[in-house]
N, C-alpha and C positions, 0 to 999 in steps of 0.2 A: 643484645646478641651475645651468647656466649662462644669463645674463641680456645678452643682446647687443642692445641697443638703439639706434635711429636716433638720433642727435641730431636737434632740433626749433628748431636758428639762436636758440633762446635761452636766456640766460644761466644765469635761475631753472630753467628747466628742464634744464638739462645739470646745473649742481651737484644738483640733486634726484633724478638717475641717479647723482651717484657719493655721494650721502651715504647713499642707500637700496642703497648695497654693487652695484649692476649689472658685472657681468666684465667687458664694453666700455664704450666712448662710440664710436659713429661718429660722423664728422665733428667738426671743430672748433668748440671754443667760438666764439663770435661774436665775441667780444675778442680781437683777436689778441697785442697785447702783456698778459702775465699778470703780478700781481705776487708777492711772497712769501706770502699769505693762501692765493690760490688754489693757486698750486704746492706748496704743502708739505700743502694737502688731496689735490691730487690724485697727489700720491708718497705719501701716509702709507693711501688708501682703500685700494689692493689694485687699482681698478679701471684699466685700458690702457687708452690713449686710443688710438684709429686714425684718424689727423687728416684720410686722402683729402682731400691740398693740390689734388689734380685736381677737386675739388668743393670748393670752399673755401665756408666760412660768415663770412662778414664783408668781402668784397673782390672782386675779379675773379678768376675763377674759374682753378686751375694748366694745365688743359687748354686757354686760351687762348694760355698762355705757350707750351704744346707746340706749339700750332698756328702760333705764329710764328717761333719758332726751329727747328724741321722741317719739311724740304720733302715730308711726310707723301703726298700723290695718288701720289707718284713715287720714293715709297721701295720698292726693287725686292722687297725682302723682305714688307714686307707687299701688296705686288700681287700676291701666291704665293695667296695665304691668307684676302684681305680682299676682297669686292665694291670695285669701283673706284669705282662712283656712293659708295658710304657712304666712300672717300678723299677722293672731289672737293668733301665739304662740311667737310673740315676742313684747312680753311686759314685764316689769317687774314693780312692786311696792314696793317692799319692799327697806329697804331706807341703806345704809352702810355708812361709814367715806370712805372719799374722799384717806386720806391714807392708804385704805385696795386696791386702784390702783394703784399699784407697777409699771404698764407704764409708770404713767408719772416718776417716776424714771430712769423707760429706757431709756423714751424719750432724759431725762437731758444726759445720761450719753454717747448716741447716737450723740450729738449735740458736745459735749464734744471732742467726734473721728472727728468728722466734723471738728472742727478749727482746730484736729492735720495733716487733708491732708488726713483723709479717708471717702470714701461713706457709706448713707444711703440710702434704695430703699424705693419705696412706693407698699407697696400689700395686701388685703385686705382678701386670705385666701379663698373667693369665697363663703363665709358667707353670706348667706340672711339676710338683704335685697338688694339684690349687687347694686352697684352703690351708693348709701346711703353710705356703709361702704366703699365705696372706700374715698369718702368726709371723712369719720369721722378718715380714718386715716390720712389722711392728719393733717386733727387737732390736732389730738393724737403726730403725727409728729413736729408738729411748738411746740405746749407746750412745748417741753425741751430747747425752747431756737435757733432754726434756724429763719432764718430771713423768712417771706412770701416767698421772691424770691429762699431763698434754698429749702423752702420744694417741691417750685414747680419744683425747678432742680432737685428733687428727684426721682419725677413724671415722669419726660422726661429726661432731656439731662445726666444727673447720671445714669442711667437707660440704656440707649443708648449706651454711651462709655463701659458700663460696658460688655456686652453683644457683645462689637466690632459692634454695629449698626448703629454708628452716622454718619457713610457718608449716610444714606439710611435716619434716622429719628431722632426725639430727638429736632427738633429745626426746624425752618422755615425758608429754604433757599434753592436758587435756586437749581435745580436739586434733589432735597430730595421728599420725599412722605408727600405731605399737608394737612393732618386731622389736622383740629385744633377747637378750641370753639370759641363762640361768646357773649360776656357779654354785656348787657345794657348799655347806658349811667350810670352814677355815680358808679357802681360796679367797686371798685381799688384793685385788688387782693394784691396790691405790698403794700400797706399804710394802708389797711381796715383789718376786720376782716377776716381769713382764712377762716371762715365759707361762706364767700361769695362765693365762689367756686359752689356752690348749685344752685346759682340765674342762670343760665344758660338762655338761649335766643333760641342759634343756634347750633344744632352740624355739621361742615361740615365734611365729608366722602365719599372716595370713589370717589368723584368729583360731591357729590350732599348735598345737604343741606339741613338740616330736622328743626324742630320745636321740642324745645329741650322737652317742657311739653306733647304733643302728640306726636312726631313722623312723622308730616303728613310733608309732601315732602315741601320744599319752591322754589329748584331750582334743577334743569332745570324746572323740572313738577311740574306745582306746586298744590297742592292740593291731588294729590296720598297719599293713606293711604298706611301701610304696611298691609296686610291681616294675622291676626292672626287665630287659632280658639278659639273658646269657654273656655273658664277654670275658669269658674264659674257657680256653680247651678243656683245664681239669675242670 
């Protein structure tokens, strides 16, 4: 049986998901710096935390952070894809200290569980402007200290095993199911900035392959759009 339960922003209650064995914790502990007690229970239970820094529990919330470092109404990629009214309310301007984001303390204290033997997940909460925040947590992710390469096993093959999925997905190999991405020449997910993740090219799916900025088919068929409708005045 798997057991994937919300976090509840508190403490007593988050250790009482992972001491009663729970497969996840969503959301993070409410204490963002952890010490040895808690971290070496929550590497030693079995149970993955999936910290959605874009929903944070203890600080101002990662999707704040997004909103002020992208210029999100006017990002042309998701004006493709996203209602513009549901762009024009995430913005933000007003300016805070970097240390009122209690995350990246998660982050450290998440990466920390990681060298003792336990998993972190990647989830983004379902927060518009999705996809964007799937990226941004990823980065929120590597800041505490994982290597490029873990945050991406966080993504998948962490994710996979956790779930009991990894004969079916999680990695790319014979007899599995092969959705995977497609990045440019020079984009080094492994060496470069995590933000690279973004630059995207190709997404294959399904057993077809799109145009990762439009959408439009590249293979088999190539030039098919997907037909959406309208969701926009202009």
């Amino acid at each position: 049986m798997l057991c994937v339960p919300e976090g509840g922003m508190s403490l007593d209650w988050g250790l009482t998901y992972i001491l009663d064995g729970m497969t996840t914790h969503e959301h993070s502990l409410p204490i963002p710096v952890l010490y040895d007690d808690i971290l070496q229970l929550l590497a030693q239970s079995g149970t993955a935390i999936t910290p959605t820094h874009i929903v944070h529990y203890g600080s101002t919330f990662g999707e704040q952070y997004v909103w002020t470092h992208e210029d999100i109404p006017f990002n042309d990629k998701l004006r493709r894809f996203i209602r513009h009214d549901i762009l024009y309310t995430l913005a933000e301007s007003t300016s805070r200290p970097k240390s009122s984001y209690q995350f990246f303390n998660t982050s450290a204290s998440l990466a920390k569980m990681v060298s003792q033997g336990g998993k972190t997940l990647i989830g983004a909460h379902g927060e518009p402007p999705l996809g964007l925040n799937y990226h941004a947590e990823l980065f929120f992710t590597q800041q505490g200290g994982l290597s490029n390469y873990q945050t991406l096993q966080a993504a998948t093959s962490w994710a996979a095993q956790t779930f009991g999925l990894f004969g079916s997905v999680g990695s790319l190999a014979e007899g599995k199911l092969g959705d995977f991405l497609v990045y440019p020449g020079g984009v080094d997910l492994l060496e470069g900035p995590i933000g690279s993740t973004l630059q995207l090219k190709y997404v294959a799916k399904g057993g077809r392959i799109w145009n990762a900025d439009t959408m439009e088919e590249v293979w088999p068929v190539k030039g098919r759009k997907q037909e959406l409708p309208p969701f926009n005045a202009e």
